[in-house]
C-alpha positions as CSV (number, residue, x, y, z in Angstrom):
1,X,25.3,53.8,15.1
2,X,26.5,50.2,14.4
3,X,28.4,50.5,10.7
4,X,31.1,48.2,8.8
5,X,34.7,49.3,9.4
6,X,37.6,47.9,7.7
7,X,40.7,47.1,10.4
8,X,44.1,46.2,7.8
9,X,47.3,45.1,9.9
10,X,50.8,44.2,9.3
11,X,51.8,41.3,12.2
12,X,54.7,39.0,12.5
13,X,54.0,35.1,11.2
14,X,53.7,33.7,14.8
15,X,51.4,31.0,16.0
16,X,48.2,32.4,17.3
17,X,48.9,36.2,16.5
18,X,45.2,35.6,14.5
19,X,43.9,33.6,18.0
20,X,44.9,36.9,19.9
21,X,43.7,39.4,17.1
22,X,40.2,38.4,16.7
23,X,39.7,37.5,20.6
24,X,40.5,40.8,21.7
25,X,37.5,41.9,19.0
26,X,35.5,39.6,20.3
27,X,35.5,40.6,23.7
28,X,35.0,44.1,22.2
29,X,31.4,42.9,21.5
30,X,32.2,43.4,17.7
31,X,31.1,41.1,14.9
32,X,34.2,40.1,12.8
33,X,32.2,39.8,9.2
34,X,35.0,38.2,7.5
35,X,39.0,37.8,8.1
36,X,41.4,37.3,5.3
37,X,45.3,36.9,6.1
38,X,48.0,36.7,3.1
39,X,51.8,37.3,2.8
40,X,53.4,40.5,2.1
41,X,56.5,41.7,0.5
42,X,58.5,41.4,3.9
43,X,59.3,38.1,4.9
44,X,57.5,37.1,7.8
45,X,54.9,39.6,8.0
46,X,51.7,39.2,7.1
47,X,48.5,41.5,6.6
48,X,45.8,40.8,8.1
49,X,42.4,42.1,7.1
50,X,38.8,42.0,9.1
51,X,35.8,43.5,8.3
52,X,33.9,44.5,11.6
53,X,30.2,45.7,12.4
54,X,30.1,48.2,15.3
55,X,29.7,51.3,16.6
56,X,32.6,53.8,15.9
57,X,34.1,54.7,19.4
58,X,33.8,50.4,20.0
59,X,36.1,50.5,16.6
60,X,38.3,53.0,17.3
61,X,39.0,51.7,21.1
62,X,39.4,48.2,19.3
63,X,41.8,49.5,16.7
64,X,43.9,51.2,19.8
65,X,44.5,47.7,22.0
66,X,44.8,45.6,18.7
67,X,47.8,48.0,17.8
68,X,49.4,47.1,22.2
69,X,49.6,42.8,20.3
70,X,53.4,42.4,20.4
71,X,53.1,40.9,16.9
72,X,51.0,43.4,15.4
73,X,53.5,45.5,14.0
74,X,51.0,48.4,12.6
75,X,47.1,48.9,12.1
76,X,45.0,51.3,10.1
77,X,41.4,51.5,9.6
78,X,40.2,51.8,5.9
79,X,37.7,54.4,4.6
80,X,36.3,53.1,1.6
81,X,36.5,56.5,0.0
82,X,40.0,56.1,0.4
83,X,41.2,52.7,-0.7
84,X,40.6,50.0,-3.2
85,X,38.0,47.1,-1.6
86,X,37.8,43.4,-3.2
87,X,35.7,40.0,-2.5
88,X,36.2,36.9,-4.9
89,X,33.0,34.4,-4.9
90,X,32.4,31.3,-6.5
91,X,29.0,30.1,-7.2
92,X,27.7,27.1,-8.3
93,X,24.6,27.1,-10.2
94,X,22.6,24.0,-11.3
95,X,21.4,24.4,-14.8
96,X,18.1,22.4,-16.2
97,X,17.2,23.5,-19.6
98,X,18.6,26.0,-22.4
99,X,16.7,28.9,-21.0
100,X,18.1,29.0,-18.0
101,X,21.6,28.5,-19.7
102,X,20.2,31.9,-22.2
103,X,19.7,33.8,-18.8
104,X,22.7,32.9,-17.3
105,X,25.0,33.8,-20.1
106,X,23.1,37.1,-20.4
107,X,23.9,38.1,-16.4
108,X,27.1,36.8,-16.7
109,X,27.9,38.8,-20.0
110,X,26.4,41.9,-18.1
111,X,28.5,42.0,-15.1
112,X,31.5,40.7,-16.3
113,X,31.4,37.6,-14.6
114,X,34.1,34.3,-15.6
115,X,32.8,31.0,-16.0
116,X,35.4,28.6,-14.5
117,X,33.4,25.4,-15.0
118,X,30.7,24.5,-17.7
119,X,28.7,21.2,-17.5
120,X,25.6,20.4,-19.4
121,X,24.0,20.5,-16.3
122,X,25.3,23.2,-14.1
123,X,28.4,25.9,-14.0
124,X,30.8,27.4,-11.5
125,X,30.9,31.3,-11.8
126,X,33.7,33.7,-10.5
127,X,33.3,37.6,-9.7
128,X,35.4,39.7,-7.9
129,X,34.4,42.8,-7.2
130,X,32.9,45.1,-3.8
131,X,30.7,43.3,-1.5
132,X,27.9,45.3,-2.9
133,X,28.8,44.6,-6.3
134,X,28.8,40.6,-5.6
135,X,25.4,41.1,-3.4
136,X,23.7,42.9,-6.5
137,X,24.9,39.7,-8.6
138,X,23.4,37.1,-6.3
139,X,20.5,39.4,-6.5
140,X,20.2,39.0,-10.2
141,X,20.5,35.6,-10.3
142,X,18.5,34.3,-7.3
143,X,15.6,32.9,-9.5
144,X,18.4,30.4,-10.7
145,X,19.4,27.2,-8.9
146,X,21.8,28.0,-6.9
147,X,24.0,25.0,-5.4
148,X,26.2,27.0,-3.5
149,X,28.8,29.8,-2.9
150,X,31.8,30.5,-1.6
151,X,33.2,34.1,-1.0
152,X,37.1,35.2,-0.1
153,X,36.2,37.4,2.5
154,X,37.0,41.5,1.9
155,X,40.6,42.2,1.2
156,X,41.8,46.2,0.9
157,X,44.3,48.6,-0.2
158,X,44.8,52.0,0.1
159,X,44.8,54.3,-2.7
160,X,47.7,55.8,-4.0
161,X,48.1,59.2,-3.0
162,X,45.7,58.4,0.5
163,X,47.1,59.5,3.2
164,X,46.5,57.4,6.2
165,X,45.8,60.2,9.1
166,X,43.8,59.9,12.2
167,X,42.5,56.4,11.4
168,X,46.2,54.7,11.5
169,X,48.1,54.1,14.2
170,X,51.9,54.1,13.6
171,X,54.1,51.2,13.3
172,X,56.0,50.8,16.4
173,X,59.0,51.1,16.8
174,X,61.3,47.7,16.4
């Protein structure tokens, strides 16, 4: 059953450790949904997060060779019953008349949403939240005109107190 895992790693800042990473996922036949990369506490290491569509022995078999990358220093796969899963998306929505102002202001009230930029004529929105959180948003507000989006990509966290068992493979040894 194809499903979206979460694949988090830790790898050294070295020119095309990314290249190599989402390659080898590639060839897996996998879909890479989105990538986000960001600094870490440790100076030159950085974590590396993909969100990838697949069947489970495909992921788990991926997860295995991504951990043999000489620059990945360690790789878990995320549950997301066991760690803390966030997108940030900008939309901006062309606004004609005071009505459609009235509904915006009334979804945007509802589900928390900022308003980074307000024009007479249109407005830039910014939610974070789950993928499923932003989708329902984007739901509410489809009847609006919507200019255009632009969304992060997934980034994760494990919860405190998780314990990262069979779906983490351990950092190698340096």
């Amino acid at each position: 059953m194809r499903k979206t895992h979460i694949l988090s790693m830790l790898a050294e800042d070295q020119p095309r450790v990314l290249t190599r990473i989402t390659g080898l996922v590639a060839r897996q036949g996998l879909n890479i949904e989105t990538v986000t990369m960001g600094k870490t506490l440790r100076p030159g290491i950085s974590r590396i997060i993909l969100t990838i569509s697949g069947h489970d022995s495909v992921f788990r078999r991926t997860e295995q060779q991504v951990n043999k990358i000489f620059d990945v220093m360690n790789v878990s796969g995320f549950t997301l019953e066991r760690s803390i899963v966030k997108e940030i998306c900008l939309i901006h929505v062309a606004l004609q008349s005071g009505k459609e102002k009235t509904k915006l202001m009334h979804h945007v009230e509802a589900h928390k949403v900022n308003i980074v930029d307000f024009t007479p004529h249109s407005a830039i929105l910014e939610i974070t939240g789950s993928p499923r959180e932003i989708e329902a948003f984007l739901t509410k507000i489809d009847h609006l005109d919507i200019q255009d989006i632009s969304r992060s990509g997934v980034t994760a966290i494990m919860k405190q107190g998780s314990e990262e068992d069979d779906c983490t493979l351990n950092e190698k040894e340096e």
